[in-house]
N, C-alpha and C positions, 0 to 999 in steps of 0.2 A: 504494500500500500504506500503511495504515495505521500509523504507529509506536505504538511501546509506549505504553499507554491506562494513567490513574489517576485513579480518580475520586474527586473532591474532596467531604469532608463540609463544608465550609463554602467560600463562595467572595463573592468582595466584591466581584465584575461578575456576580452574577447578575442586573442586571438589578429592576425598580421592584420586583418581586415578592418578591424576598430582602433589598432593602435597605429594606422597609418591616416583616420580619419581624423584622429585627435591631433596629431602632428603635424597638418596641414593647418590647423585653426580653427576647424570645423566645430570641434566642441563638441557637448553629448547629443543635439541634435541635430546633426548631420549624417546624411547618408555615410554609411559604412562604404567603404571600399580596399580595393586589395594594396598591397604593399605598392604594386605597379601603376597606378593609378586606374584599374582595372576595373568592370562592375562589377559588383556582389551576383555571384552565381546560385539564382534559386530556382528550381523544378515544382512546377504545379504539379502532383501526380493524381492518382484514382484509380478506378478502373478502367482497362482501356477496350472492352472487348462487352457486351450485356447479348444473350441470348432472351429474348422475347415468346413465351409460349402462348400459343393460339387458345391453348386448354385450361387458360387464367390460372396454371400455378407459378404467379410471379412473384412470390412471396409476400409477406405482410403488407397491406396496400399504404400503410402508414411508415412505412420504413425504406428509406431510400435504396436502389443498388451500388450507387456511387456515393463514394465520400471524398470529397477536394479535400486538398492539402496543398501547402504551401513546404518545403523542404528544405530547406537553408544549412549550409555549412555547419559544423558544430554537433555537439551534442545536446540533447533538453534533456540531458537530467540536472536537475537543481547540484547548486552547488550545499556547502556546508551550511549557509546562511541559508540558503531554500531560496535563492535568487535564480532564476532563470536568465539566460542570457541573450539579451536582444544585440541583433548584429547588421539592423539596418534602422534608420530614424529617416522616415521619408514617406509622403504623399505615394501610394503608387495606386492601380489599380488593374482588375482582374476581368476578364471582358472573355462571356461564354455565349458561343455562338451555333444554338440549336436549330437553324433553321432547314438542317438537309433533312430532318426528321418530320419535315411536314407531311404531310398525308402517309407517313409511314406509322409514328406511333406517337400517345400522349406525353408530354413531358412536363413535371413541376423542377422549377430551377430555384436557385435560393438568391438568397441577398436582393437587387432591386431589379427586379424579373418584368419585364416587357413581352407578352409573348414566348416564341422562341429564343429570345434574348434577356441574357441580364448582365448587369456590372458590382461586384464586388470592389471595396476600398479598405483603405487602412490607412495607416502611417507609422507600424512597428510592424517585424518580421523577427520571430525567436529562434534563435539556435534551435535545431534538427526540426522534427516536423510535427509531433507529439499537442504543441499548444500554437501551433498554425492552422487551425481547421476553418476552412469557407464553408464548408456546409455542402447539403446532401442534394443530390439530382433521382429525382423517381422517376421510372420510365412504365408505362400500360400500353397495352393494344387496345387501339378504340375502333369504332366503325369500317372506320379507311382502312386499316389494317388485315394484310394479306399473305399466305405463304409465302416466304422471299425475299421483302422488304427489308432494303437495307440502306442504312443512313451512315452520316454522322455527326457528333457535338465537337465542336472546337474550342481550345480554352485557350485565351491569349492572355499576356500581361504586362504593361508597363510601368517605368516609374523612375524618376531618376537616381544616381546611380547603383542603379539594379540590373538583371539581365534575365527575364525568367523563358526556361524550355515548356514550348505550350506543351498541350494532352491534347489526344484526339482520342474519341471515344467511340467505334463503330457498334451500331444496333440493327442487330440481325432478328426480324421476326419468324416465327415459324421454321424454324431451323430442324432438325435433325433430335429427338428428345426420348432418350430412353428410359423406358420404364421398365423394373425387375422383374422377375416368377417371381410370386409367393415360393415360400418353403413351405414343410410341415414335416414334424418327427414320426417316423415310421411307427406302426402300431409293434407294441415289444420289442420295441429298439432298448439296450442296453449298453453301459459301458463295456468296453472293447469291441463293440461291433464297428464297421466300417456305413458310412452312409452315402449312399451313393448321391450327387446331388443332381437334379437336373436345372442346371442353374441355365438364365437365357436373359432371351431380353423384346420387347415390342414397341418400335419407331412408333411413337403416337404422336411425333413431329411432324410437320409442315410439306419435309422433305428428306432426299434419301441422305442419310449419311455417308459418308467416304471414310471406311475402318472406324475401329472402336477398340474400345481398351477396357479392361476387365481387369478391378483389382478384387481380390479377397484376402479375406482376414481370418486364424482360426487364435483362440484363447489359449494359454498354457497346455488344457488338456487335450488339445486336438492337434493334428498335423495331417499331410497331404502325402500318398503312397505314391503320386505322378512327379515327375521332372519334366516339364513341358520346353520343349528349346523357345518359344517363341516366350515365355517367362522368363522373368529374375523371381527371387525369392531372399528371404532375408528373415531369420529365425532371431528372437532378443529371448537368451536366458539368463540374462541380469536385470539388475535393477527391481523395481518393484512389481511384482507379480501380475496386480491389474493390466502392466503394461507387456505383458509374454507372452509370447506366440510365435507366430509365423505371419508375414505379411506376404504376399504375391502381388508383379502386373503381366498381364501379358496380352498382348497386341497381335489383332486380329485383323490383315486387310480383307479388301470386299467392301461392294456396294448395299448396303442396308436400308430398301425403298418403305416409304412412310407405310403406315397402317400395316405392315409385316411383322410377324414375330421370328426369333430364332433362337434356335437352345446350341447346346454343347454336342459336339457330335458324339460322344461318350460324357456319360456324367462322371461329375471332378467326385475322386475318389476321396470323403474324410473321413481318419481313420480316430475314431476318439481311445482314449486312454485306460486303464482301468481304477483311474483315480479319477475319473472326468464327471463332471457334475455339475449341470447349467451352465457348462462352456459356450461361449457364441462365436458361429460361425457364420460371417456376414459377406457382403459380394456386392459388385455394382460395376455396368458398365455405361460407359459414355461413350461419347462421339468424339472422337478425338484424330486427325487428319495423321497419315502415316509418317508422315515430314516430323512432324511434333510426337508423334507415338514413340517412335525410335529412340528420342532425346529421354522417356522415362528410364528404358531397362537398362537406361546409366546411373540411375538414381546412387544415391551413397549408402552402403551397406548391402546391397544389392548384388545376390551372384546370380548367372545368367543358368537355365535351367538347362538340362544334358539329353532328353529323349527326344520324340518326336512334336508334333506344332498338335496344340490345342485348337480345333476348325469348329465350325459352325455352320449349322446347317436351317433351312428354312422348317418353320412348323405350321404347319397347315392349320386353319381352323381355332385355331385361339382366342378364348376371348379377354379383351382388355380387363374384365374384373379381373384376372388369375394375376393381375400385372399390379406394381408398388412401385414408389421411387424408393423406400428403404427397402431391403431384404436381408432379414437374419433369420437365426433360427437355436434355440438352446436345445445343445445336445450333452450326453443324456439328460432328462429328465427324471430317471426311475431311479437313478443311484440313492444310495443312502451315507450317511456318515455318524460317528458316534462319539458324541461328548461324551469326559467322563470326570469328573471332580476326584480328587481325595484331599481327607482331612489328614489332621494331626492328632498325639495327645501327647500329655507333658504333664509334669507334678511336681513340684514344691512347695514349700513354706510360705507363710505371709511375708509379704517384701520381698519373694524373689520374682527375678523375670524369668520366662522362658520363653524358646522359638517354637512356631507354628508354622510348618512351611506347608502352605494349598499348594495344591498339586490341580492342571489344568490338560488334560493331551486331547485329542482327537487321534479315536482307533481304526478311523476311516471305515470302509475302504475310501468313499470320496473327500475330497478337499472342500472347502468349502471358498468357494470362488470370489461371490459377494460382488461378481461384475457390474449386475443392472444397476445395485446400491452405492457402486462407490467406493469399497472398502466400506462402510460403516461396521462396527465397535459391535461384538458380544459382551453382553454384561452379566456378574453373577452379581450374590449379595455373601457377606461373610457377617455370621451375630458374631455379637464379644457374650463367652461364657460369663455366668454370674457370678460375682467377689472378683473381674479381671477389667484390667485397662488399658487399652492398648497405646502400649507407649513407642513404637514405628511399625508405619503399615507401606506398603507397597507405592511407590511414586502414582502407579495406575489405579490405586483406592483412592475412595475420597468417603469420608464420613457422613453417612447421613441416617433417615429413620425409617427402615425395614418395614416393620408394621406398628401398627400401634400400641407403644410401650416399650416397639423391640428397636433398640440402636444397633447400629453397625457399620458397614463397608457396604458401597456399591464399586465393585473392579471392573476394569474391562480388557477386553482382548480384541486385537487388532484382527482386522480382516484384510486383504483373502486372508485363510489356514490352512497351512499346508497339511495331507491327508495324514502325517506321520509327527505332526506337532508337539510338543511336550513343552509344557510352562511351569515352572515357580512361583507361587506366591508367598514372600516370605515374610510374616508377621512376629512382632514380640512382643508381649503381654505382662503385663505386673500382676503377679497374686496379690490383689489386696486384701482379701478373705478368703480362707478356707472353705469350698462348698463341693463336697462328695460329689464328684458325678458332674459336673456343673460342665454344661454343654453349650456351643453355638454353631447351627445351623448353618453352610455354606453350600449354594442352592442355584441352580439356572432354573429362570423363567419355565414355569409347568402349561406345555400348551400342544394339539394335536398338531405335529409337524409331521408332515409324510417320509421327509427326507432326515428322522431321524426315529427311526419306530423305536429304538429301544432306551427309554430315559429311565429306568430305574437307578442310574447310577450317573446321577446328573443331580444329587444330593450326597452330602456328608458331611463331616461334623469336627468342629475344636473341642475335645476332651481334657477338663482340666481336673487332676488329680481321681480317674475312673477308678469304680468300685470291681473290674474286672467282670463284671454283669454280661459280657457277651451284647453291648452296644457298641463297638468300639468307632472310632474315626471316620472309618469308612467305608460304613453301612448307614442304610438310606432308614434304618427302624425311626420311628419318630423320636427324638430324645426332648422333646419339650421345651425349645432351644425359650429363653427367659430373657424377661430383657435387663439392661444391663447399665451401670451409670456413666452418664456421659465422663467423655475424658476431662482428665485435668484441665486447668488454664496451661499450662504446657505442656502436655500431652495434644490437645487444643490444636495446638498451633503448626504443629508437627504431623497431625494425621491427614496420610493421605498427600503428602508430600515431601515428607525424609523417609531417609534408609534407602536399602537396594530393594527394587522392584522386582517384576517376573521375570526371570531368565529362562533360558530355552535352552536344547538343543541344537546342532545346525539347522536343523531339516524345520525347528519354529523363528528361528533368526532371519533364516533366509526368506520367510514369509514375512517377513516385516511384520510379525504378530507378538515379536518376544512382549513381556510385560512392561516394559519400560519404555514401549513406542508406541506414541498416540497419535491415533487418526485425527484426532481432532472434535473439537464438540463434545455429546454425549446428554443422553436425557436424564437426571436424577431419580431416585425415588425421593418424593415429599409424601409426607402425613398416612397416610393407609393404605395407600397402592403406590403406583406410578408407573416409569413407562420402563420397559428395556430395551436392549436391541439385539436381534441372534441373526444372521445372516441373512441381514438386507430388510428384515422384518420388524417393524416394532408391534413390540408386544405389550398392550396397556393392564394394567396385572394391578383387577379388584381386589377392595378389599373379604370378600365371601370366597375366593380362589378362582373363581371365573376369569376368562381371559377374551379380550377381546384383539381380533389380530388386524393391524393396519399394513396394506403391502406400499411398501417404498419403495418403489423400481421407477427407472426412468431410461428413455429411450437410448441407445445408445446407435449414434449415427454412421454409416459408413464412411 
């Protein structure tokens, strides 16, 4: 985030440009120029290219496709003082000339708009381009508007000593516009099976395309059994999980006539994993000219593919419903995965401390991906046994109120999990009274999840000083977890943010799930319920034991 921004009418690092305008005699209000007596070199930029769809998806009618800018020398990031640096002081002006786009398509222009025409002004220009913005040009198909139609906007600008590179902006209507197959998960698809896909595409453009390009995407637990030569490919298994997979492009000449559909001349083989579980494997092609196609499969990290060309062939009969601009599809579905808690027990004296270390793993088979959501946070709850107080808890604890009467720990664990996870929670405790048996209750969210049928062992328990009763740590028997007095004024201050947190294994580190690493946010429990979060889901958890489930997924774009 940004801190508070001021921008500076005179600045004494701006750089050869302003310190050869001051040195002339010019002063802070004069035009900036170069050491040579040269103009200040700025670039209008934007978009330079807008396809126009006949089929009105031109996105948000309130949202421009183009956004002006002004680009000037330097960089706009503020400096220490939060000055930004302006590198030119002068009258100019910006002069957009939309008039080839008459009878081709609507246009709203910004600043002081005549028609097909407007004029932009100023009399400061900030280093880089970030807090130069002229504002937004919307473009629509109205009446006149026909397959083919093609214009363009021009943008000039002067001003003394300045020198600015126009933009030309061409607007192509009814052009070339591809729409995807739906997918859909085969009836008793399972992890480790292969899904054959029949991915494709139908020209609901204007006009035929000239080649197309074809990129897909599969999640961590998926990957591709084909090497296509007309593909690169490019596999990330660093970094954050969210971001792992396999990327592909691969580029398809041929002529692609409007209203035509065409699929994959073999469907693209993906082969999911036996840890895979709600992986998404998504796809999309465009229209993309073979001059420009060639220029992807250089892309950076990119290796070129080794078997035969991925071709395409026409499909007879198709109808447009079967067609989307997005196409994914979560594979498998049916996997399962298995949280599993263990407690502690410990005994001493009044006044002593002892360690409780929670224990956290997933015994798989699946991972738990958390793609749609984000990464968002699993949460448990941990009671403090009664006569205890806990004097450091976990960096990913934070203190609050279980249920009514009952204090404790709300923790949380980072998403994705990887399928073979193991976590630490390591808590220490002060006996302050002796109470036989004195138990607290550490517990995930109790709710019908499909994708974990087995939660009996998704409770157990802090045993302080057990009577050997065969309740022990971690077993899920009720032990009546009690509530418990809040911490000290220093105890206070410390829970839920000293000591060491949850540590892991490789195989939870590498998930960026260890205890000690937060996604970020996280919902509380307050007063007699509240909300948690288990993989992508939040779960609002009554006070009667009822659970009411809220799904938090959001689209994720090709």
């Amino acid at each position: 985030m940004r801190r508070h921004i001021r921008r500076a009418g005179s600045r004494a690092a701006l750089g050869l440009a302003a310190a050869a305008a001051l040195t002339c005699g010019f002063g802070a209000a004069a035009p900036a120029v170069a050491a040579d007596d040269a103009p200040l070199a700025v670039a209008i930029t934007g978009e330079n290219h807008v396809d126009l769809s006949l089929t009105g998806d031109n996105g948000e009618p309130s949202e421009p496709q183009v956004t002006l800018r002004l680009a000037a020398p330097g960089s706009d990031e503020p400096g220490d003082d939060g000055v930004i640096p302006v590198v030119h002081h002068g009258e100019y002006k910006i002069k957009i000339d939309a008039s080839g786009l008459k009878g081709v398509a609507a246009v709203k222009l910004p600043c002081a708009a005549d028609g097909l025409t407007a004029e932009c002004s100023g009399s400061e220009i900030n280093a880089g381009s970030d807090y130069n913005r002229l504002g937004g040009i919307r473009l629509d198909v109205n009446s006149e508007s026909a397959a083919g139609d093609f214009g363009s906007i021009r943008i000039t600008g002067e001003g003394a000593g300045v020198t600015f590179a126009p933009l030309t902006i061409d607007v192509l209507v009814g052009g070339p516009e591809f729409k995807n197959r739906k997918l859909s998960e085969p009836r008793g698809f399972e992890a480790g099976d292969v899904y054959d896909a029949p991915v494709g595409f139908r020209n609901e453009g204007g006009m035929a395309g000239d080649g197309a390009v074809l990129r897909f995407h599969g999640s961590r637990g998926l990957s591709f059994l084909d090497s296509y030569g007309n593909c690169a490919y490019k596999k990330t298994t660093d970094g954050p999980l969210l971001h792992q997979g396999v990327d592909a492009i691969c580029t398809v000449p041929g002529t692609f006539e409007a209203g035509t559909a065409y699929t994959v001349a073999e469907p693209l083989k993906v082969r999911t994993a036996d840890f895979a579980l709600a992986d998404i494997f998504s796809y999309g092609f465009s229209a993309v000219s073979p001059a420009k196609a060639k220029a992807l499969l250089t892309e950076d990290g990119y290796t070129p593919g080794t078997g035969g060309s991925l071709t395409l062939k026409e499909l007879p009969g198709a109808s447009a419903a079967d067609y989307t601009r997005y196409a994914e599809l979560d594979l498998p579905t049916s996997n399962t995965y298995d949280l599993v808690l263990t407690g502690a027990s410990a005994k001493g004296k009044a006044g002593d401390t002892v360690k409780a270390d929670i224990g956290f793993r997933n015994d798989g088979p699946g991972w738990i991906s958390a793609l749609r959501s984000g990464g968002e946070s699993i949460g448990f709850t941990v009671a403090v046994p009664k006569g205890a107080t806990v004097t450091k808890a976990p960096d990913r604890c934070n203190f609050t109120t279980i249920d009514e009467g009952v204090k404790g720990y709300l923790c949380w664990v980072s998403t994705p999990l990887l399928e073979d996870a193991k976590l630490t929670f390591p808590f220490e405790l002060r006996i302050d009274k002796v109470v036989k048996n004195a138990k607290g209750k550490v517990a995930l969210p109790s709710w019908d999840n499909p994708s974990e049928p087995e939660q009996s062992n998704n409770t157990a328990w802090i045993v302080l000083n057990g009577t050997g009763d065969g309740q022990g740590a971690g077993g899920a028997t009720d032990g009546g977890s009690s509530a418990s007095p809040s911490p000290s004024a220093s105890d206070g201050s410390s829970s839920g943010s000293s000591g060491s947190s949850g540590t892991s294994g490789d195989s939870g580190s590498s998930a960026g799930s260890s205890g000690e690493q937060g996604s970020g946010g996280g919902l509380a429990l307050t007063g007699s319920g509240g909300v948690l979060l288990i993989g992508g889901i939040a779960v609002v958890v009554l006070g009667a034991g009822a659970a009411a489930v809220i799904a938090a997924r959001r689209r994720r774009t090709v």
